[in-house]
C-alpha positions as CSV (number, residue, x, y, z in Angstrom):
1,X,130.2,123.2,87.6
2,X,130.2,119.9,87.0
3,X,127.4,117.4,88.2
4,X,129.3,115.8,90.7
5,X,130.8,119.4,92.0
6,X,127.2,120.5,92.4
7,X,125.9,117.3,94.5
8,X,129.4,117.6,96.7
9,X,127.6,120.6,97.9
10,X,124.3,119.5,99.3
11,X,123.5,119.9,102.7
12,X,123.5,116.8,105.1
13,X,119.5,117.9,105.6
14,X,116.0,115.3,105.4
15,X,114.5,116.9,101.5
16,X,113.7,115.5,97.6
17,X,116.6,115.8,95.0
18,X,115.7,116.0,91.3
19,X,117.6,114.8,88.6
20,X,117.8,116.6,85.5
21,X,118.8,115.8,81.3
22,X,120.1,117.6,78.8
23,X,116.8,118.4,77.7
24,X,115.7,119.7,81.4
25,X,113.4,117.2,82.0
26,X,113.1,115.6,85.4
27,X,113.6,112.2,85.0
28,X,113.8,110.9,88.7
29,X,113.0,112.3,92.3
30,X,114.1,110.9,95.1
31,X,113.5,111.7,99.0
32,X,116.4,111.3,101.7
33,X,116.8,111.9,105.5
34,X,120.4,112.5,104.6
35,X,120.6,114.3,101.0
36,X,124.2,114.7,100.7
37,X,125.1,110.7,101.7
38,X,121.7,109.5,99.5
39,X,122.9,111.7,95.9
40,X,126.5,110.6,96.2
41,X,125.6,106.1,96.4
42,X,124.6,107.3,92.3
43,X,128.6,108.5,91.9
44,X,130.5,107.5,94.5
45,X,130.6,103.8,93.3
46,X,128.7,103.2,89.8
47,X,130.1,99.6,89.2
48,X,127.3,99.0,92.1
49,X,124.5,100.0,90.5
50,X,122.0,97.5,89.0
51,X,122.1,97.6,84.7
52,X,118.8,100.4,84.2
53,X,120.5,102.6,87.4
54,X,123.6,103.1,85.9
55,X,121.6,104.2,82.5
56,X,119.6,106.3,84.4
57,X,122.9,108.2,85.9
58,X,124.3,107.9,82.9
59,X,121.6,110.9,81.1
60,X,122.1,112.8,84.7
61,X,122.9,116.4,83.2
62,X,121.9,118.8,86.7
63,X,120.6,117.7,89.5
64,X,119.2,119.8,92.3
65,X,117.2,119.4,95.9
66,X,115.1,121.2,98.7
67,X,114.9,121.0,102.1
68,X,112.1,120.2,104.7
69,X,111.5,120.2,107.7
70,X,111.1,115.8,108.2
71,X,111.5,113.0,106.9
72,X,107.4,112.9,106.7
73,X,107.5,116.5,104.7
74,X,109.9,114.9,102.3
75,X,108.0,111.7,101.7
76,X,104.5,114.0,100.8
77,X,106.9,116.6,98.8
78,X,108.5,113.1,96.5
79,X,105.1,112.1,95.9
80,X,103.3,115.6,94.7
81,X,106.7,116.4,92.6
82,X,106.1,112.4,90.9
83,X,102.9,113.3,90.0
84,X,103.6,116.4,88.6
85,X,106.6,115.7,86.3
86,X,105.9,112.1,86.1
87,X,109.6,111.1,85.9
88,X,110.5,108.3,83.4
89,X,112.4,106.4,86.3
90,X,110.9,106.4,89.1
91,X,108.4,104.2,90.9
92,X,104.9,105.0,89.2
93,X,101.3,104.2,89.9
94,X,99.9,102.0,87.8
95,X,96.2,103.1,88.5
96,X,94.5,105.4,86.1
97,X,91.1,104.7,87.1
98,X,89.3,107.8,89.3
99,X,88.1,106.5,92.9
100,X,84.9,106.8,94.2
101,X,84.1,109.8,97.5
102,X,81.4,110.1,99.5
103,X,80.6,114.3,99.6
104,X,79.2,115.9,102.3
105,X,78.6,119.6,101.1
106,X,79.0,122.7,102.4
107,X,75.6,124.2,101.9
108,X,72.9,125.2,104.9
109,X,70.7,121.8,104.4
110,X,74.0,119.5,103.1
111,X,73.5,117.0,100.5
112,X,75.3,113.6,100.7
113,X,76.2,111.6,97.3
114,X,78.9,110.3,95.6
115,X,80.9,111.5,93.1
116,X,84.6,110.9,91.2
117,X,85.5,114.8,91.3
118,X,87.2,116.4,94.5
119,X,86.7,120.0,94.3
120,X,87.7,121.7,97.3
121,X,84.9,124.0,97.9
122,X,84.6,123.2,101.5
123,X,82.8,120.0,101.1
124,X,83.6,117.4,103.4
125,X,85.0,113.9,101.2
126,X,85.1,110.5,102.7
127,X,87.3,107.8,100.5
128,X,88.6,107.2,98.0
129,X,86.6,103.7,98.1
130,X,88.1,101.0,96.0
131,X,84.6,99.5,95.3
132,X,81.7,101.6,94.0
133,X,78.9,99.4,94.9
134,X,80.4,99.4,98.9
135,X,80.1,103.1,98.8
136,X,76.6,102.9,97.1
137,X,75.5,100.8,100.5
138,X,77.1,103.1,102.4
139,X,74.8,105.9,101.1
140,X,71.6,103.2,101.1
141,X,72.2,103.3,105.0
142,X,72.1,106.7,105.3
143,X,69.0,106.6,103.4
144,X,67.2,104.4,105.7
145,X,68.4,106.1,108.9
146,X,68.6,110.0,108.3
147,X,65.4,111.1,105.3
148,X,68.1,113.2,103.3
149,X,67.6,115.2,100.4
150,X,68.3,114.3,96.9
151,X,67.8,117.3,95.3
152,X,70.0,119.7,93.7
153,X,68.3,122.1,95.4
154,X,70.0,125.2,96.7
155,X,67.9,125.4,99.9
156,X,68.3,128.1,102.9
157,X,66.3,129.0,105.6
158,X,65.5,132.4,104.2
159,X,64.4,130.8,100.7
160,X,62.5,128.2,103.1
161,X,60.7,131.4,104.9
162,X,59.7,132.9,101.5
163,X,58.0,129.5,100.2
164,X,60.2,129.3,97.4
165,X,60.2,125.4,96.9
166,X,57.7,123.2,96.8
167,X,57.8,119.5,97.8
168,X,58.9,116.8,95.9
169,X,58.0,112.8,95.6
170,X,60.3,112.2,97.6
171,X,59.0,114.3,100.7
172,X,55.2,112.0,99.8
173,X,56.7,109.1,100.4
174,X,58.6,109.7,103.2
175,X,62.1,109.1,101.3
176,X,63.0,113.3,102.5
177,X,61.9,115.0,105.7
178,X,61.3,118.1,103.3
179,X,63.9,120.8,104.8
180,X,62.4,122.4,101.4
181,X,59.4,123.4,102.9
182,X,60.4,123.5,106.8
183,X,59.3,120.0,107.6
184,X,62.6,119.6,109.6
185,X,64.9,122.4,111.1
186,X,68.6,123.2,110.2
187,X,70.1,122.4,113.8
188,X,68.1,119.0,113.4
189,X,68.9,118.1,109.6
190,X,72.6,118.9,110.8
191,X,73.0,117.0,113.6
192,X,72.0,114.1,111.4
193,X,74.3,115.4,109.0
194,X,77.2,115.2,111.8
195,X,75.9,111.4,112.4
196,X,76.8,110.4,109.0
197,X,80.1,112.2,109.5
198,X,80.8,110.2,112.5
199,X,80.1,106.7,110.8
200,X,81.9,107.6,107.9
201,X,84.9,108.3,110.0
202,X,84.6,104.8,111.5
203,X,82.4,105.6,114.8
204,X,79.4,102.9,113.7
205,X,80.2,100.6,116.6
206,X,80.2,103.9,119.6
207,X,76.7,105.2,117.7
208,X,75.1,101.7,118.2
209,X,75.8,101.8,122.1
210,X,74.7,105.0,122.2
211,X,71.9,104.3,120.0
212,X,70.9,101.9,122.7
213,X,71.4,103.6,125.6
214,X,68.7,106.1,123.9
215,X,66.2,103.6,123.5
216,X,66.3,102.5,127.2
217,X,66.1,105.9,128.3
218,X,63.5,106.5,126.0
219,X,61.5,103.1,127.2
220,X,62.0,104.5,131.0
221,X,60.3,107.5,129.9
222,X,57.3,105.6,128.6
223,X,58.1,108.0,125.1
224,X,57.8,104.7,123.4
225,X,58.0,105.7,119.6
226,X,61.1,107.4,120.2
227,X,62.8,103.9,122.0
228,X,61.2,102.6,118.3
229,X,63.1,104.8,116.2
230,X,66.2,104.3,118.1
231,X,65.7,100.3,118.3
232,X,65.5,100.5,114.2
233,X,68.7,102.7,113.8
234,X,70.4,100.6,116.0
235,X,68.8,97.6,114.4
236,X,69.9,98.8,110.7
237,X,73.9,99.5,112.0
238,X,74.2,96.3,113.3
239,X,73.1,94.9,110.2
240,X,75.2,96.7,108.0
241,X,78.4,96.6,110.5
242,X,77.7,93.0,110.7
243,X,78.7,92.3,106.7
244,X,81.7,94.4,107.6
245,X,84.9,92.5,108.6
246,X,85.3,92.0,112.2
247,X,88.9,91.3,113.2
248,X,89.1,91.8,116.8
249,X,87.7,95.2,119.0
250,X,90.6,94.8,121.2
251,X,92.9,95.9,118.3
252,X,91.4,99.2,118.0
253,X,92.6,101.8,114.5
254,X,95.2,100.6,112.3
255,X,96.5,100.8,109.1
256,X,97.4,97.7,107.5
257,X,100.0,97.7,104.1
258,X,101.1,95.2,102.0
259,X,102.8,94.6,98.6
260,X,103.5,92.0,96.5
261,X,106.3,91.8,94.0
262,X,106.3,90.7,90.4
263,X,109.5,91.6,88.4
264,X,109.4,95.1,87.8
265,X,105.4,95.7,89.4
266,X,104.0,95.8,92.8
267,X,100.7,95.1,93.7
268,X,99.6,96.9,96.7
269,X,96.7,96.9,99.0
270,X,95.8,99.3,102.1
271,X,93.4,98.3,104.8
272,X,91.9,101.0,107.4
273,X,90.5,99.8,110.9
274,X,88.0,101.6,113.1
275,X,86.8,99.9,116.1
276,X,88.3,96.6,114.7
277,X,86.3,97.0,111.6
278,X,87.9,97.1,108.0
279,X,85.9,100.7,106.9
280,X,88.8,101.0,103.9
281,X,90.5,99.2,101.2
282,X,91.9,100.4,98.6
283,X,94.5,98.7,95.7
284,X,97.3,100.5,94.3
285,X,99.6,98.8,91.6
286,X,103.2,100.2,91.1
287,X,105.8,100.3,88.1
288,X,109.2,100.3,88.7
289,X,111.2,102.0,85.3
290,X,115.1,101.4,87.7
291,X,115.8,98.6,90.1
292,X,114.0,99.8,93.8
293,X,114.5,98.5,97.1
294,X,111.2,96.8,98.4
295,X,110.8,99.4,101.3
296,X,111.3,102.2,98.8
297,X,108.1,101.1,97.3
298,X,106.5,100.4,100.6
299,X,107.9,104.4,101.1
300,X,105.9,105.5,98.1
301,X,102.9,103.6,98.6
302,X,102.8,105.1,102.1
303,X,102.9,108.5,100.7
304,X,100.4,107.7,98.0
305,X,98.0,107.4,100.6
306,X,99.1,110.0,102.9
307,X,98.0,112.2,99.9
308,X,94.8,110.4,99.5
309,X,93.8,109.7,103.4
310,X,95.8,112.0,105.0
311,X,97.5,111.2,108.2
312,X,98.3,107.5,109.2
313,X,96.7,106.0,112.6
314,X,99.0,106.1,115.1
315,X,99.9,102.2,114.6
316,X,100.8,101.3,110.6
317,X,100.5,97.4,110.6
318,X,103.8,96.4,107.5
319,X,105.4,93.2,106.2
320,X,108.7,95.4,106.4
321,X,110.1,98.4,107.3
322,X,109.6,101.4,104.8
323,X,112.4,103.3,103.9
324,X,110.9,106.5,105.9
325,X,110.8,107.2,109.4
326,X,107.7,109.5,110.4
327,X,107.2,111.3,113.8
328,X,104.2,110.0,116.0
329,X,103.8,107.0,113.3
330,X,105.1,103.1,114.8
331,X,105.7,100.7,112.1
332,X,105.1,97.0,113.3
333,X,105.5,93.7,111.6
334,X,103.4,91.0,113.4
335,X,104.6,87.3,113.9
336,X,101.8,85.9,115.1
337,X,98.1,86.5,116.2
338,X,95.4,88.8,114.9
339,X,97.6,91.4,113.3
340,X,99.6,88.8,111.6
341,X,96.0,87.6,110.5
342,X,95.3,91.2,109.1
343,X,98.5,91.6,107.3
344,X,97.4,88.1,105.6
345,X,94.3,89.2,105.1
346,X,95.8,92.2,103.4
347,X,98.4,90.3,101.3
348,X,95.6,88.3,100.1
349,X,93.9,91.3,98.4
350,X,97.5,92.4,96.8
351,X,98.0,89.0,95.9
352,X,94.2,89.5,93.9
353,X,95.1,91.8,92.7
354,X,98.1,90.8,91.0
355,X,96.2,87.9,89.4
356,X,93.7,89.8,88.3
357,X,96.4,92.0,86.0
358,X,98.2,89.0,85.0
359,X,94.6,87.5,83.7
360,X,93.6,91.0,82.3
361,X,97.3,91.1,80.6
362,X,96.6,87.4,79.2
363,X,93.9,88.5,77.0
364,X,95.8,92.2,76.2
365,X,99.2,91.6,75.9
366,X,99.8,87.4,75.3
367,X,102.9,87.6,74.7
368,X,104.4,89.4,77.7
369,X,101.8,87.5,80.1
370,X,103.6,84.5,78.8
371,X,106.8,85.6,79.3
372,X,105.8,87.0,82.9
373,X,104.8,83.0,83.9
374,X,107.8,81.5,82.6
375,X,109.6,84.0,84.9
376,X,107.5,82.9,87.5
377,X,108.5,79.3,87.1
378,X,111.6,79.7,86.8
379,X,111.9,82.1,89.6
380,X,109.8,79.3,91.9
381,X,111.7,76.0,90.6
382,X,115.1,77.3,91.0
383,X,116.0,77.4,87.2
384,X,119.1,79.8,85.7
385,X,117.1,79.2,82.2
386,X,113.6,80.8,81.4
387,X,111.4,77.3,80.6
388,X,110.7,77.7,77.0
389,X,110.2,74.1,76.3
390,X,108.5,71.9,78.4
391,X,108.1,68.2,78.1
392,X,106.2,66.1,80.3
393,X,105.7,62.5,80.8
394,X,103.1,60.4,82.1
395,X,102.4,56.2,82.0
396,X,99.4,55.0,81.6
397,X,97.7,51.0,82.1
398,X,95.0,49.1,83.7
399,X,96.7,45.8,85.8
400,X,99.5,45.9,83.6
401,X,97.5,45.8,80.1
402,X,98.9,47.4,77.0
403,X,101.0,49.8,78.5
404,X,101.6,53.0,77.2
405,X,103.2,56.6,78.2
406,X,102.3,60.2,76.9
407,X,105.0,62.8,76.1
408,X,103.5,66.3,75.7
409,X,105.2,69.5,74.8
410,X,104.6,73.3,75.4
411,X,106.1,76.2,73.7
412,X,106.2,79.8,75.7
413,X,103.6,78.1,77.9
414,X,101.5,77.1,75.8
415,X,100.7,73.3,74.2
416,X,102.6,72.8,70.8
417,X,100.5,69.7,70.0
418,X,102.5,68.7,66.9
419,X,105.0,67.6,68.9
420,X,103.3,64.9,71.2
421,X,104.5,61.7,71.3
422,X,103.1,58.1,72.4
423,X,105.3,55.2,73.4
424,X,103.8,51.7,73.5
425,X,106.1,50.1,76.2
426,X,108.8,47.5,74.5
427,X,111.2,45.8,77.1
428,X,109.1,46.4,80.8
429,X,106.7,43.4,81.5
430,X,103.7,43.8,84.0
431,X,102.6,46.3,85.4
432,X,106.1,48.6,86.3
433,X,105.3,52.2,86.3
434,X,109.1,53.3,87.3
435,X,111.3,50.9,84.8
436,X,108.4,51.6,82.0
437,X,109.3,55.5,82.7
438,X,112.8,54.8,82.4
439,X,112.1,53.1,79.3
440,X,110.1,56.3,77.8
441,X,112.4,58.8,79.1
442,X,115.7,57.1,77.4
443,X,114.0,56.5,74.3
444,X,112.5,59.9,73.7
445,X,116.0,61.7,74.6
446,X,118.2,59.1,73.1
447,X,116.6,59.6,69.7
448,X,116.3,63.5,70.2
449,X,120.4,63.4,70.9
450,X,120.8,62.0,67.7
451,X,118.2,64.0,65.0
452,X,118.1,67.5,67.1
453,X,120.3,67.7,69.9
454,X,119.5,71.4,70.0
455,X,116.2,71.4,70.8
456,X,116.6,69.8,74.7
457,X,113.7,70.9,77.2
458,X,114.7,73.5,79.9
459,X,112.2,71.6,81.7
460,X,111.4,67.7,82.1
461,X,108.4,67.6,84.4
462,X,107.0,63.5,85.4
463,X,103.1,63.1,86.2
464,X,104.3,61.1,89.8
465,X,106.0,60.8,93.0
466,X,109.6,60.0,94.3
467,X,109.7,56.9,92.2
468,X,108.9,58.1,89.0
469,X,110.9,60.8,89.4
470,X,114.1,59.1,90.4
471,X,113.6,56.3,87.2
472,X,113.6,59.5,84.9
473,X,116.8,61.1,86.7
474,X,118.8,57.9,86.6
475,X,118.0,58.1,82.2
476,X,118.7,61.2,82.0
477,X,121.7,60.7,84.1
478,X,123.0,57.5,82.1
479,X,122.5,59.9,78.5
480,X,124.6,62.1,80.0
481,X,122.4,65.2,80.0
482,X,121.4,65.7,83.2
483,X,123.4,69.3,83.8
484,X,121.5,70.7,80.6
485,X,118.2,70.3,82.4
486,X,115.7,70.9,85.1
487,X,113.7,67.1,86.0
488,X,110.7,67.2,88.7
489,X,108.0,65.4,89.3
490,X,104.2,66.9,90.0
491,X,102.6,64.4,93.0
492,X,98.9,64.3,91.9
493,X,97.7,64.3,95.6
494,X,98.9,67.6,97.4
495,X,100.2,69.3,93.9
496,X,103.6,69.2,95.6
497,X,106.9,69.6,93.6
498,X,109.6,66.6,94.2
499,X,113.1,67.7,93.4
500,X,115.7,64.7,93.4
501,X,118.0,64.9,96.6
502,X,115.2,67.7,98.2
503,X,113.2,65.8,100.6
504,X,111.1,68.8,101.3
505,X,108.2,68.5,98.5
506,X,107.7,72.5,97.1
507,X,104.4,73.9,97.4
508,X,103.6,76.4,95.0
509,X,101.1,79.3,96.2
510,X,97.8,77.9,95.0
511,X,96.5,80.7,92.7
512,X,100.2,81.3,90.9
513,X,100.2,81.4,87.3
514,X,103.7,79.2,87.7
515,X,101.2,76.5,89.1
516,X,98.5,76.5,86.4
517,X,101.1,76.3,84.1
518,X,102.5,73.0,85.8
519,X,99.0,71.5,86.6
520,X,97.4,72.4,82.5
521,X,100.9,70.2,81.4
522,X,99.9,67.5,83.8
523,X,96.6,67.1,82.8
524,X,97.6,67.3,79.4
525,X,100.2,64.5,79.7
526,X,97.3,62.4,81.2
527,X,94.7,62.9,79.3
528,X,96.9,62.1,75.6
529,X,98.3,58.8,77.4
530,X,94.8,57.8,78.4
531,X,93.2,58.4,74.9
532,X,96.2,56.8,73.2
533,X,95.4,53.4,75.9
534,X,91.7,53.3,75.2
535,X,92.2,53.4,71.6
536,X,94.6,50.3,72.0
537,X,92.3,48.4,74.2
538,X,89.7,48.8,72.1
539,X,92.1,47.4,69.3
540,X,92.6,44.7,70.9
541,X,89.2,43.9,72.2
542,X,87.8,43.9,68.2
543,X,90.7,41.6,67.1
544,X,90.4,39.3,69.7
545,X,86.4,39.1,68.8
546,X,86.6,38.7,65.0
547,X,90.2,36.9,65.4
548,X,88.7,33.8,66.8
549,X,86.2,33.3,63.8
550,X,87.7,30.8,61.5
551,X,88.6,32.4,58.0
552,X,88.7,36.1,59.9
553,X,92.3,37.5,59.1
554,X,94.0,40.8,60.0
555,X,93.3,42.2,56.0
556,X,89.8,40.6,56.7
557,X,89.4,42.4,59.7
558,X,90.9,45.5,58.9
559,X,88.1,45.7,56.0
560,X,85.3,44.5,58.1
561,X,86.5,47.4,60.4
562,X,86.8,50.0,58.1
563,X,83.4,49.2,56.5
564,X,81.4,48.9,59.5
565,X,83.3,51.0,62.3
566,X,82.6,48.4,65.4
567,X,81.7,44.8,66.2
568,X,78.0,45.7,67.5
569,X,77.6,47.1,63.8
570,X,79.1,43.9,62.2
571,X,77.0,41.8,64.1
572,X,73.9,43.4,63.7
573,X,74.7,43.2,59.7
574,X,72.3,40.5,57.3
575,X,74.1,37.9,55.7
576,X,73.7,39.2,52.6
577,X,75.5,42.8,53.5
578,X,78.3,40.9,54.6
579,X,78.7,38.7,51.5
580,X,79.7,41.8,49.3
581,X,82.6,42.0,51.9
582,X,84.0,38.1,52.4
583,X,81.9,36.0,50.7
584,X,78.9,33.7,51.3
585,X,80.5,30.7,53.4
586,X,82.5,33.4,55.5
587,X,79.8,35.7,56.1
588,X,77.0,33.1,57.6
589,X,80.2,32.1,60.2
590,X,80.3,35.5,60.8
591,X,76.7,36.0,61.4
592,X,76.6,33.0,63.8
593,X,79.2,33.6,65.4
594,X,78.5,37.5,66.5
595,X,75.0,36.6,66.8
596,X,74.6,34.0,69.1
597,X,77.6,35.1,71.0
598,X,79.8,32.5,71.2
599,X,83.1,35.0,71.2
């Protein structure tokens, strides 16, 4: 039976499909809430599928499928099978790093600690936490309020009855309530036990009422070292609740997901709320080997931490649908107020977390972090071609002076300094920023027309606004080479891209690699042009000094120069130095004349 026989037959049930090769490998799973009509899109019509798809079907040699119950059973079965066979296409995590749990454990006097390892063992484990040092406060707190144990201990009441342990330094300085040695009984150390459990499940902000209430029913009482102990418990949750981030206690529990796209990766971050309180984050990057829909990967990430949490709260905050529907579960996406705030808030950890890998890549894998920015530009300014070359322009003069312009290159992103260019500015008089970048911008692709008319920039990017911009399109425009390019222009004051015709300037997110790339050309382009004019002004300032001096010539100047490096050196020189240069007569005027400052 042929492959397409054998998926003709699957029933039109919710369950996970598995695709087989010659080998017997599994090299995708899928889930669907319809298996027959999801298997047959891969057949039915192959000149759809995306390029890598149709290669994937292409090595299809079996495929088969089981039923559940839901689509919710489906989504938890798809992501244990990807973990087990790790297929080669499907959507995999990117994360090899081991998460951080806070354990409760199962013993008569529990211990509380952290650890990377979940055994089930019936411990109790609270996480995973994406940051170590949160879940090392978490325990400080506990610390403070409940005297816990430390010890590896194992301590019963009946090995408590015989004296079997004796206390530890902890238990002298008041660090342990010594369960050890019956300073504190099992119902009590366990009720403080259940405590923790409650604030690690998000109840800090109902114990602090409560908390509260105790100490003004304590205080009533007159049992004032009790109201004490509850004021300082109270006192130590609201300072640790008052670090956490505070959204809103009208929203209540959510979850909050969001994911941000990069070629073929996915950045993804998960917020829990308790009480209005984030008590969860947690990153997840994805790797997409075939071309996914963006709500499959919202699927997958939602079953990734399914696996890791457990069940969802009741409200699942999402910048889109998912491609799963899941009983008791509503999917929202906010347009405006606080939850839109949290699903920013969110996005703003995914997008982290996506510059953190591109700046991790940068240092691991140049070459492909390269290639990943010029995507990026490309993908942001519109362009068919990845920007290879760049070339930007920039003018630069004081009140019209010695005009100059800058032409700098990159390469793959980077500078390829052996290919800057100054212009001294030939035909433009005063001080005329858009006909001088006319000027610069016909004479640098006039003359690259004629020696290497191959070598034209993808990209033509001018330091300035509208004007500037619109001097450079009507050169390129005239040289008849406008269609081969992309020309915009970088505003210094917003970092806004112009586009000619647009008159909506294009912001670029702020921490985008595209963006850095654009601003490090910029800079670049301004900082050449500038040294190139102070080099000229200071030219000019020396020959206009040693110029006026009767007998002083441009050879004579040039060796003066040469010899002594400035004017302040020359004029500080004896006579007779300056002799061995130009000669007696000439050298006295010389003297004089810097001397006593009459240039």
């Amino acid at each position: 039976m042929t492959v397409k026989e054998k998926i003709s037959l699957f029933p039109h049930s919710p369950g996970v499909y598995r695709y087989y090769d010659a080998e017997g490998n599994v090299i995708y799973v899928g889930k669907a809430k319809d298996l027959h009509k999801r298997v047959a899109q891969y057949f039915v019509s192959p000149e759809r599928l995306t390029r890598k798809t149709a290669v994937m079907v292409s090595k299809i040699a079996d495929a088969q499928y089981s039923v559940v119950d839901s689509e919710a059973d489906a989504l938890l079965l798809e992501n244990n099978l990807i973990k087990q066979y790790k297929p080669r296409y499907n959507i995999l995590l990117k994360d090899s790093k081991t998460y951080p749990w806070i354990c409760v454990s199962a013993d008569e006097f529990p211990k509380v600690f952290l650890t990377r390892r979940f055994v089930r063992d019936g411990s109790r484990y609270f996480g995973p936490y994406s940051s170590a040092m949160h879940a090392r406060n978490l325990l400080g707190l506990f610390s403070e309020l409940y005297p816990l144990r430390s010890c590896k201990l194992k301590i019963t009441a009946e090995a408590v009855l015989r004296k079997k342990f004796r206390p530890c330094l902890d238990f002298h300085i008041g660090r342990c309530r010594g369960c050890c040695v019956g300073g504190i009984s099992v119902k009590e150390y366990n009720d403080n036990i259940e405590e923790i459990v409650r604030l690690l499940k998000g109840g800090g902000r109902e114990m602090i009422r409560r908390l509260k209430e105790q100490m003004g029913e304590a205080a009533a009482a007159l049992d004032f070292e009790s109201a004490e102990e509850y004021r300082k418990k109270a006192a130590l949750l609201e300072k640790h609740y008052g670090k956490s981030l505070i959204v809103n206690s009208v929203i209540g529990s959510v979850d909050v997901f969001s994911l941000v796209f990069d070629a073929n990766e996915a950045f993804g971050n998960f917020m829990r709320l308790k009480d209005g309180a984030v008590v969860q984050s947690l990153n997840l990057g994805f790797k997409m080997n075939i071309e996914e829909e963006q709500s499959a990967v919202l699927g997958v990430f939602i079953g990734e931490i399914q696996s890791k949490f457990g069940d969802l709260s009741p409200e699942v905050i999402v910048p889109f649908l998912p491609d799963v529907e899941i009983g008791g579960i509503d999917f929202r996406i906010p347009v405006k107020g606080d939850k839109l705030a949290l699903l920013e808030l969110s996005m703003k950890n995914a997008k982290e977390m996506r510059f953190n890998a591109l700046k991790q890549q940068e240092h691991t894998d140049p070459d492909e972090f390269r290639m990943k920015v010029m995507s990026e530009l490309r993908d942001a300014l519109g362009m068919k071609e990845l920007p290879r070359h760049i070339e930007c322009f920039d003018n630069s003069n004081i009140q019209g002076t010695n005009p100059v312009a800058s032409c700098v290159v990159f390469r793959d992103a980077v500078p390829s300094k052996k290919d800057y260019r100054h212009f001294n500015i030939k035909t433009v008089v005063g001080p005329n920023d858009y006909a001088s970048m006319k000027e610069i911008v016909n004479r640098r692709y006039s003359r690259m027309l004629r020696e290497a008319p191959d070598d034209l920039p993808q990209l033509v990017v001018i330091d300035g606004g509208k004007g500037q911009l619109g001097s450079a399109y009507e050169a390129l425009y005239e040289l008849g080479i406008i269609d081969r390019l992309t020309v915009v222009g970088l505003a210094k004051r917003f970092e806004e891209i112009i586009r000619v015709g647009d008159p909506h300037p294009l912001f670029l997110d702020r921490n985008s690699q595209a963006l850095k790339v654009m601003q490090h050309i910029r800079d670049e382009a301004h900082r050449f042009g500038i040294t190139h004019h102070r080099n000229r002004r200071s030219k000019a300032q020396i020959k206009s000094a040693l110029r006026e001096i009767k007998g002083v010539g441009e050879k004579t100047e040039q060796r003066l120069i040469m010899h002594y490096g400035s004017v302040a050196r020359i004029a500080s020189a004896s006579v007779q130095d300056l002799e061995t240069l130009v000669g007696k007569e000439l050298a006295g005027r010389i003297h004089d004349t810097l001397t006593e400052g009459k240039i």
